[in-house]
C-alpha angles and dihedrals in degrees: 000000000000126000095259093038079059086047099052085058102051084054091050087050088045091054093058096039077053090051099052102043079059086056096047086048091056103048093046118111087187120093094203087048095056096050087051087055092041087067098036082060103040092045086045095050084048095062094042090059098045086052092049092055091044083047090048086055093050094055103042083046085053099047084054092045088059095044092061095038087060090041086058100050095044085054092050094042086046084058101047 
């Protein structure tokens, strides 16, 4: 598995940690409460954020990564 493939994963697990700190806000009677689960959702969003945009630079590194990949071996297959 390759390291944004790892990485798409720890967002997808984010989403849903995410998810469930909204639902426990929610449900919470407790003010205090609620402020604790207010800035276990917005850290947590900003870590989201900041992995989508290294995963965004993964991608677009392993996309190069292929094209040349396919440029090279169209270079080796031209000379043989």
């Amino acid at each position: 598995m390759t390291i944004r493939l790892k990485l798409q994963t720890t967002l997808a697990e984010l989403e849903g940690i995410i998810a469930d700190f909204k639902v426990k806000y929610h449900e919470s009677g407790d003010n205090a409460t609620k402020q604790l689960f207010n800035t276990l959702i917005t850290e947590t969003e900003t870590v989201y954020k900041c992995l989508t945009i290294r995963a965004t630079q993964l991608q677009d590194v392993e996309l190069q990564y292929t094209k040349d990949g396919d440029n090279n071996a169209r270079i080796f297959s031209d000379r043989n």
